[in-house]
Short mmCIF file of the C-alpha atoms (twelve columns), coordinates in Angstrom:
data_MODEL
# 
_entry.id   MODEL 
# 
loop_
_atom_site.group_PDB 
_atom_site.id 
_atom_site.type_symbol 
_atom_site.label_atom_id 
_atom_site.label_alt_id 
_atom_site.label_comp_id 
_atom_site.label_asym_id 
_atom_site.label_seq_id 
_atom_site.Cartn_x 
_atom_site.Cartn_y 
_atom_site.Cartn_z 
_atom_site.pdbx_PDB_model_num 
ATOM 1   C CA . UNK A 1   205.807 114.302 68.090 1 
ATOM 2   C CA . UNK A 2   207.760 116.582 70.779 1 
ATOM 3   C CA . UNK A 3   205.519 119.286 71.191 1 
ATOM 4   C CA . UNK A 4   207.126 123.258 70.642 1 
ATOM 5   C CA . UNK A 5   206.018 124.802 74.325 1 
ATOM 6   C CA . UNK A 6   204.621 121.677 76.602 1 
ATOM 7   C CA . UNK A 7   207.504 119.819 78.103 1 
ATOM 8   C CA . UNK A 8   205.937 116.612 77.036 1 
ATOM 9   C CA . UNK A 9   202.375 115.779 75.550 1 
ATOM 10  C CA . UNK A 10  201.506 113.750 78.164 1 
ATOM 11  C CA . UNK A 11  201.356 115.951 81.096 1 
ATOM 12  C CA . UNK A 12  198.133 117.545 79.551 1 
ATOM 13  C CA . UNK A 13  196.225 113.659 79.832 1 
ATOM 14  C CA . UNK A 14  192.492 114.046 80.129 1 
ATOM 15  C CA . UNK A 15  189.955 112.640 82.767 1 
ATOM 16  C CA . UNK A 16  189.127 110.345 79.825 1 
ATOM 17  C CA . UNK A 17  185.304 109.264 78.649 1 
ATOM 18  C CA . UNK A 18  182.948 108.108 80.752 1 
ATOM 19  C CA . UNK A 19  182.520 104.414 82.023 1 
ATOM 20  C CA . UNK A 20  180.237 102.985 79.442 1 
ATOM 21  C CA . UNK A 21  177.772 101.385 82.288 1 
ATOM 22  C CA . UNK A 22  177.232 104.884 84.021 1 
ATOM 23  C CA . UNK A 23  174.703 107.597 83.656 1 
ATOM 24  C CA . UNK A 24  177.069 110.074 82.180 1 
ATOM 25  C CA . UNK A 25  178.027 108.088 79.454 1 
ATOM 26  C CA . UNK A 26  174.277 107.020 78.937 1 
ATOM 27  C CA . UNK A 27  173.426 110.479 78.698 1 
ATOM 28  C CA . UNK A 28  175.890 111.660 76.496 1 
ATOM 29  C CA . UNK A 29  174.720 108.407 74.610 1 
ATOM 30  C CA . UNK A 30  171.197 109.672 74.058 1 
ATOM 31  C CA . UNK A 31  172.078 113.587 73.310 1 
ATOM 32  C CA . UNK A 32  174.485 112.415 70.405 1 
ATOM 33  C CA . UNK A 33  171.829 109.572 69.414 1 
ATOM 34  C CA . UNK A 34  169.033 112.575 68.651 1 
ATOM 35  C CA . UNK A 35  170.732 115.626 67.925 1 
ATOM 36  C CA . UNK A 36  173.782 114.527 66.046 1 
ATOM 37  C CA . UNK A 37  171.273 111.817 63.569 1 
ATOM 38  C CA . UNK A 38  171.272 112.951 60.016 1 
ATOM 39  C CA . UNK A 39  167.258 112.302 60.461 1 
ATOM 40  C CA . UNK A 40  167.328 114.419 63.644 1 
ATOM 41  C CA . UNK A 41  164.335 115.703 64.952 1 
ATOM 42  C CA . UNK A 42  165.501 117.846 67.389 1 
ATOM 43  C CA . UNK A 43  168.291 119.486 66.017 1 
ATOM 44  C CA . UNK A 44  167.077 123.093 64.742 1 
ATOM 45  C CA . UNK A 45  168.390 124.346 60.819 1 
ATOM 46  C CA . UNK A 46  170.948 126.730 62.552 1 
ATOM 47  C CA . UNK A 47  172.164 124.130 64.719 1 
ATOM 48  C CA . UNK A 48  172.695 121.838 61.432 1 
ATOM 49  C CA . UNK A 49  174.281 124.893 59.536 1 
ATOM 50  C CA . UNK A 50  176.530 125.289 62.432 1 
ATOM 51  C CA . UNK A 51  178.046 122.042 62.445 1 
ATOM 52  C CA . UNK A 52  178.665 121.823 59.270 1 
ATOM 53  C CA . UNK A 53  179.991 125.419 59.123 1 
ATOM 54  C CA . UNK A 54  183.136 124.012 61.635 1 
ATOM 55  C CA . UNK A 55  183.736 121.165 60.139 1 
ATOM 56  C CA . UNK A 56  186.875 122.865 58.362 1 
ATOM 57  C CA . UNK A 57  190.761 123.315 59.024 1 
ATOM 58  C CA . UNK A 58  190.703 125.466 62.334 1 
ATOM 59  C CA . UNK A 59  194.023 127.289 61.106 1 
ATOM 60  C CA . UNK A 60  192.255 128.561 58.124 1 
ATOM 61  C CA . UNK A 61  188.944 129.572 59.956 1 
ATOM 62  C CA . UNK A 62  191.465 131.066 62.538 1 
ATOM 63  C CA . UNK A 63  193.693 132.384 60.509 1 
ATOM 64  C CA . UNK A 64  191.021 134.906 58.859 1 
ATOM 65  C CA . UNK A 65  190.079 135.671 62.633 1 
ATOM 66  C CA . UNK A 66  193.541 136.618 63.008 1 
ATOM 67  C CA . UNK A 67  193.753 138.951 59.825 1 
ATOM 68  C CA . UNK A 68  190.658 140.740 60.748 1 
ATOM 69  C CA . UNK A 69  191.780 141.729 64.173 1 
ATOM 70  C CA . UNK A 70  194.968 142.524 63.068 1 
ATOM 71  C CA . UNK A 71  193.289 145.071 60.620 1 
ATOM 72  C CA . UNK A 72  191.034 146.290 62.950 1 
ATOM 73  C CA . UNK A 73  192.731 147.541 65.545 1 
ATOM 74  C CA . UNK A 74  196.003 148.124 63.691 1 
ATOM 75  C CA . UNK A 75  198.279 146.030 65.000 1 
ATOM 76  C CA . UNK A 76  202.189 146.675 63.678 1 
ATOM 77  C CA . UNK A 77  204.575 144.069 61.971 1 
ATOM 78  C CA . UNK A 78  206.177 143.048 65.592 1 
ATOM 79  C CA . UNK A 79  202.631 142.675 67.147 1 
ATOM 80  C CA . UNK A 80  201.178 140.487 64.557 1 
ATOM 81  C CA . UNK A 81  204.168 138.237 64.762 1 
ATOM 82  C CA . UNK A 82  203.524 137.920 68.476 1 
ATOM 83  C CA . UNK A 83  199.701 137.379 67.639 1 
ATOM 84  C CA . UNK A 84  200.922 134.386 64.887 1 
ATOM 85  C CA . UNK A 85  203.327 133.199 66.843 1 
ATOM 86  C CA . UNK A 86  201.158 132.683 70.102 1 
ATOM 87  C CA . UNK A 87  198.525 130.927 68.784 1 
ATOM 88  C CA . UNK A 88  200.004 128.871 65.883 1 
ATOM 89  C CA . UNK A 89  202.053 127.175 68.542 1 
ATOM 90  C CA . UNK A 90  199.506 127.004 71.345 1 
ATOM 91  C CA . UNK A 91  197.427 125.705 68.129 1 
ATOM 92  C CA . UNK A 92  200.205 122.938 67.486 1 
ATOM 93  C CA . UNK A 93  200.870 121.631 70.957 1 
ATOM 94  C CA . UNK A 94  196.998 121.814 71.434 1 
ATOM 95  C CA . UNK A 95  196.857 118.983 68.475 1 
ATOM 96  C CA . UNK A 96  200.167 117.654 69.748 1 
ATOM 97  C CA . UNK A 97  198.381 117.140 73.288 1 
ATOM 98  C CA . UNK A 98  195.032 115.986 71.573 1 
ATOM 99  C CA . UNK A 99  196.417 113.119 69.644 1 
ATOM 100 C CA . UNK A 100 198.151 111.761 72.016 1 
ATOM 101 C CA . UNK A 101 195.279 111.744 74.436 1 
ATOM 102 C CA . UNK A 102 193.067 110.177 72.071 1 
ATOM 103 C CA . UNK A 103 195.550 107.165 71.522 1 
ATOM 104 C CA . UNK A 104 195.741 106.517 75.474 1 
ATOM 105 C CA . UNK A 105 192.394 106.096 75.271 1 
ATOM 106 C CA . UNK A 106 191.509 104.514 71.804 1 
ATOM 107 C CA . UNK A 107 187.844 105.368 72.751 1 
ATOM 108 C CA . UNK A 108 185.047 104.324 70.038 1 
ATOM 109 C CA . UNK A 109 182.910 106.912 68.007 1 
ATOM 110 C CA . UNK A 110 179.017 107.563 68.119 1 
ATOM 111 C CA . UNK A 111 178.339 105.585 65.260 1 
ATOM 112 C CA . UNK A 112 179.995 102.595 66.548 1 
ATOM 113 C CA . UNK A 113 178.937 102.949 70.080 1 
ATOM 114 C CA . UNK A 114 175.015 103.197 68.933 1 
ATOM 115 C CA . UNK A 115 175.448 100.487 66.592 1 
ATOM 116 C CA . UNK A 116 177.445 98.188  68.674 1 
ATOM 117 C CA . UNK A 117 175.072 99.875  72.291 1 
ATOM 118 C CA . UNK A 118 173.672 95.770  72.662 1 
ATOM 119 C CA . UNK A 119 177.257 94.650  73.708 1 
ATOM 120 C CA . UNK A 120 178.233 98.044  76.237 1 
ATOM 121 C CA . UNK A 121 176.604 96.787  79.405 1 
ATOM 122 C CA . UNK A 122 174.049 99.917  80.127 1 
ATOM 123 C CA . UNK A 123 170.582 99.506  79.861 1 
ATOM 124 C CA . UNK A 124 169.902 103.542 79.155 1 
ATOM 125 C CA . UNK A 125 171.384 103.076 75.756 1 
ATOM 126 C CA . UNK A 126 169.324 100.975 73.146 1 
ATOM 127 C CA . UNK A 127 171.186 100.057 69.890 1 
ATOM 128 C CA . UNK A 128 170.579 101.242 66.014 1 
ATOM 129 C CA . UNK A 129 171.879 99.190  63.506 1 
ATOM 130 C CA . UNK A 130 170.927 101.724 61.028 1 
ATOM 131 C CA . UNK A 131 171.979 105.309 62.623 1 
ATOM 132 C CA . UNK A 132 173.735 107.810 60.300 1 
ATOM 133 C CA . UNK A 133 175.244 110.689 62.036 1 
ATOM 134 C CA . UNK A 134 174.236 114.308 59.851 1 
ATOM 135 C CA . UNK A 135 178.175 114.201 58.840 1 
ATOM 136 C CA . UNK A 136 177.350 111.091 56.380 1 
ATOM 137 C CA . UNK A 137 178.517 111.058 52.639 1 
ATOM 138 C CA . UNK A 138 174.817 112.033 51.347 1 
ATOM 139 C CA . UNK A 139 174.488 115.697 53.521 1 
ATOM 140 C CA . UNK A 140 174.614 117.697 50.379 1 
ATOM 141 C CA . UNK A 141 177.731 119.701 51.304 1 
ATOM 142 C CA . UNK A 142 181.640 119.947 49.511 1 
ATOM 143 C CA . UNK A 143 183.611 118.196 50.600 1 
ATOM 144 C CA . UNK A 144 181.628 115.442 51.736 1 
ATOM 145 C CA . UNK A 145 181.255 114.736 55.427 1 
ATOM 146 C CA . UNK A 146 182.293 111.380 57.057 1 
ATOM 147 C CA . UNK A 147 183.279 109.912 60.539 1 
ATOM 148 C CA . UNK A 148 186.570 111.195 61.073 1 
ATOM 149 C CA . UNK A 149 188.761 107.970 60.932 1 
ATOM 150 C CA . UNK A 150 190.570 108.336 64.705 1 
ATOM 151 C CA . UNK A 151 188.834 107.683 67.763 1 
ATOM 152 C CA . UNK A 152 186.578 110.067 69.130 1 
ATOM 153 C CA . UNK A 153 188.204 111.177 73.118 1 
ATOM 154 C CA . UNK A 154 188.630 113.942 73.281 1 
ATOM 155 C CA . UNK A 155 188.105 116.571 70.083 1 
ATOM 156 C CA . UNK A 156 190.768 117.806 68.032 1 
ATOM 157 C CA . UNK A 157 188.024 120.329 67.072 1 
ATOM 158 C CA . UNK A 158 187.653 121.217 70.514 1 
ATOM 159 C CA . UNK A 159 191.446 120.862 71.587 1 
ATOM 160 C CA . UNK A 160 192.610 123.018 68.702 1 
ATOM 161 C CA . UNK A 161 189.867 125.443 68.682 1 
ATOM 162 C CA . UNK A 162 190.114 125.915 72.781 1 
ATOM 163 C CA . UNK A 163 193.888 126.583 72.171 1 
ATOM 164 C CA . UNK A 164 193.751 129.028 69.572 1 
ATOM 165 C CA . UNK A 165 191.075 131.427 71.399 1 
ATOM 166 C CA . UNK A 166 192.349 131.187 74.610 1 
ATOM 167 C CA . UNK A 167 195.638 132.260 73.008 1 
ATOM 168 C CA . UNK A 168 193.836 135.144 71.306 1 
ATOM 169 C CA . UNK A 169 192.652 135.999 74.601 1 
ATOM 170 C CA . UNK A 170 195.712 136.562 76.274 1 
ATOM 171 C CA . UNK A 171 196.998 138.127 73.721 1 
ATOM 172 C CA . UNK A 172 194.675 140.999 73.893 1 
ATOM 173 C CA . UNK A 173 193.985 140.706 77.198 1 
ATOM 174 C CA . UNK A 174 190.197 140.194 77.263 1 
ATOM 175 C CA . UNK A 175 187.696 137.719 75.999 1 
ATOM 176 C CA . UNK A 176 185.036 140.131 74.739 1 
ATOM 177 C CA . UNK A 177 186.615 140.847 71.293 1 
ATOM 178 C CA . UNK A 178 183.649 140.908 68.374 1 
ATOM 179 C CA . UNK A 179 183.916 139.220 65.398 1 
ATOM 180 C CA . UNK A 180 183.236 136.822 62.560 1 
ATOM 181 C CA . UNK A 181 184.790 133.557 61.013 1 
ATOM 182 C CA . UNK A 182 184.565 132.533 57.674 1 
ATOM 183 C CA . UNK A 183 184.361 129.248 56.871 1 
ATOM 184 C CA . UNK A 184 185.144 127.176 53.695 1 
ATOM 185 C CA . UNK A 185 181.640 125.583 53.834 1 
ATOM 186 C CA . UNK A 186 179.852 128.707 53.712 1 
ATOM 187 C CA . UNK A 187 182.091 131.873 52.098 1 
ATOM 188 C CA . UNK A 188 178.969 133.845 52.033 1 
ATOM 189 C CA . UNK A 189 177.360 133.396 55.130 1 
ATOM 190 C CA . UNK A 190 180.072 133.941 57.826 1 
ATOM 191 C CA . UNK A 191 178.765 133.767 61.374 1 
ATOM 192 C CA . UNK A 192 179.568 136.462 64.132 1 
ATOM 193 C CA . UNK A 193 180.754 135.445 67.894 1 
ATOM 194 C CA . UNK A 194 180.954 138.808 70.425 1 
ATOM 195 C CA . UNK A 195 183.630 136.845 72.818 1 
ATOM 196 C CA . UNK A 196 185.986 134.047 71.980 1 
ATOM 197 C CA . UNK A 197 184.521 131.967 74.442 1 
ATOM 198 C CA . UNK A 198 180.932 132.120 72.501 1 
ATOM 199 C CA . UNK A 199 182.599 131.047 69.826 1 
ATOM 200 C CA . UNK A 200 184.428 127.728 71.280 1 
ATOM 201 C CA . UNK A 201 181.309 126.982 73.046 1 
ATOM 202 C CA . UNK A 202 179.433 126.889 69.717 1 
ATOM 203 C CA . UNK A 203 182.242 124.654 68.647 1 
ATOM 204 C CA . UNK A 204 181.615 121.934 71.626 1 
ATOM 205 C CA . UNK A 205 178.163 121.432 70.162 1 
ATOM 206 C CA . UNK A 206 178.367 121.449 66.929 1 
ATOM 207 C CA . UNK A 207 180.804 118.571 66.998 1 
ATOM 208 C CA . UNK A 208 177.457 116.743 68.874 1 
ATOM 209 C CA . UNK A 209 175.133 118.214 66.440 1 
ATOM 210 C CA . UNK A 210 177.297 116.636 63.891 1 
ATOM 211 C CA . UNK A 211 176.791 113.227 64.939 1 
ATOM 212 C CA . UNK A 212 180.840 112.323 65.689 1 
ATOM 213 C CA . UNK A 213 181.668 113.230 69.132 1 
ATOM 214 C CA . UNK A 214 180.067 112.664 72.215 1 
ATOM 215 C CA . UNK A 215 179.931 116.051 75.072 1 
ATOM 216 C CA . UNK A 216 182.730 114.623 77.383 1 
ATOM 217 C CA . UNK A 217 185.089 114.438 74.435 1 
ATOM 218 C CA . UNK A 218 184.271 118.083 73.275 1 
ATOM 219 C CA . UNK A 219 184.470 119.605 76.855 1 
ATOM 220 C CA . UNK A 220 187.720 117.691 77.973 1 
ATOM 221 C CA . UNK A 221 189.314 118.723 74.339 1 
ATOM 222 C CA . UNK A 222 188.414 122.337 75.305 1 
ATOM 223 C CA . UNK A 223 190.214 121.817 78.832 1 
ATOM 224 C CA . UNK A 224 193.198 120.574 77.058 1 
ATOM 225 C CA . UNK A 225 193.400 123.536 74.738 1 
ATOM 226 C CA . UNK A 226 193.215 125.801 77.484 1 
ATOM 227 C CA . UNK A 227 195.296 124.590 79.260 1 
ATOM 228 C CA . UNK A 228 198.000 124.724 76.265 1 
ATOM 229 C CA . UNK A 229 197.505 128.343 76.304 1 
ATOM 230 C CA . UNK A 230 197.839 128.526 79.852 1 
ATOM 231 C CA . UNK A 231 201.150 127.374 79.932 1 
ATOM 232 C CA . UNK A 232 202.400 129.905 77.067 1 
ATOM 233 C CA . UNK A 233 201.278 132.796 79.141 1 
ATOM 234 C CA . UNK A 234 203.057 131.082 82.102 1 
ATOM 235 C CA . UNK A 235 206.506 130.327 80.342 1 
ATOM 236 C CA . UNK A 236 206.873 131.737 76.976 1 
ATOM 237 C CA . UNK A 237 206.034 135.259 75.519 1 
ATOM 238 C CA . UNK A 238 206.764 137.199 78.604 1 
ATOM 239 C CA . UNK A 239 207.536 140.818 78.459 1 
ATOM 240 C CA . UNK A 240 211.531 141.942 78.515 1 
ATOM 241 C CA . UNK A 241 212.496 144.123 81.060 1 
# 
C-alpha cells in the first residue's frame, strides 16, 4: 500500500530481530518464555490486566484519548481537525511501515520459537512443546485472545501505538499531558498514563506479558512509529506564513 506522508514504506526498515544463536535473542527468548506463559509465575495481576487491557484496536483506544483532550482543553473545530488529521495519518503510515517490515523479515512468533527452540542453534533457549502464551483461547476474556496470525518483527501494537503518541506530542508540544484510555476489554476500569511516553512504554511490555512478541520487536515497532511522526512534523502540517 503507498503510504499517505512517507515517500515509500521501505525507507522506515528496521534493524530486524536478533540472530537466533546470540545472547540477545536468547534473552529475549527467556523473558517472553516466563512472563508472557499463560501459567506465568512471574508476571504480577496488573501486569496480566495490562496486556490484556491493549490488546484492542489502537484507533479506538486512541480515538477516546483524542476526544478527551479535545474536551479538556477546548480545542476549536480547526484544531481538532489538525489533532485527527495528524495522528490518523501518522497512525496509517505507522501500520503502512509496520507491515511491510514484518514481511522483509517473515520472523517466527514466541510460541513457535519455544516450541520449535531444539532446531534454533542456541543453547540458552530450551524448548516447550507444551507452552501457551496468556493470549490463548481459554484466558477468560471477550473476544478471545489468540496468536495474532502474521509474524511477530516488529509490533503493529508498538508501531501504531508509537505513531499515534508521538503525533499527539507534537501536536501539543509536550509529552507530559495526563490522561486515561479506555479500553474495550475493560469499560470500567480505564487506566491513567501522566505522559504519552508512559503510556507506549506500558504498551512495549504488555505485548511480552502477553506471550506474542518478543522485546526487540516491541522496541524497534516503537522506533518505527516515531519515526513516522517525525517525518510529519518535518514535512507536513507546518504553520502558514
Amino acid at each position: 500500500m503507498t503510504p499517505f506522508l512517507l515517500p515509500n514504506a521501505a525507507m522506515l526498515r528496521s534493524d530486524g530481530p536478533n540472530a537466533l544463536k546470540s545472547k540477545a535473542y536468547a534473552d529475549d527468548f527467556n523473558e517472553v518464555k516466563s512472563l508472557g506463559s499463560l501459567t506465568s509465575t512471574t508476571r504480577t495481576a496488573d501486569e496480566t490486566m495490562a496486556a490484556i487491557f491493549w490488546q484492542a484496536q489502537p484507533g479506538g483506544l486512541y480515538g477516546g484519548v483524542m476526544r478527551s483532550l479535545s474536551a479538556r482543553f477546548g480545542l476549536s473545530t480547526a484544531e481538532n481537525a489538525r489533532l485527527f488529521a495528524m495522528v490518523s495519518l501518522a497512525t496509517a503510515d505507522g501500520a503502512i511501515a509496520c507491515w511491510n517490515d514484518k514481511y522483509y523479515w517473515n520472523f517466527w512468533r514466541p510460541i513457535d520459537a519455544i516450541h520449535e527452540a531444539a532446531s534454533d542453534g542456541n543453547p540458552k533457549t530450551q524448548a516447550d512443546p507444551n507452552w501457551k502464551p496468556l493470549f490463548d483461547p481459554s484466558t477468560p476474556t471477550v473476544p478471545a485472545l489468540s496468536t495474532p496470525a502474521f509474524p511477530d518483527h516488529p509490533s503493529g501494537h508498538s508501531c501504531v501505538s508509537s505513531a499515534s503518541l508521538n503525533a499527539m506530542k507534537d501536536f501539543f508540544g509536550t509529552d507530559k499531558i495526563a490522561f486515561d484510555i479506555v479500553s474495550p476489554r475493560f469499560p470500567t476500569q480505564p487506566r491513567h498514563y501522566d505522559r504519552f511516553s508512559l503510556a507506549l512504554k506500558e504498551v512495549i511490555d504488555a505485548r511480552v506479558w502477553g506471550g506474542i512478541h518478543f522485546r526487540t520487536a516491541d522496541e524497534q515497532g516503537a522506533v518505527i512509529g516515531k519515526k513516522v511522526a517525525h517525518w510529519e512534523r518535518k514535512h507536513y502540517f507546518q504553520r502558514v506564513r
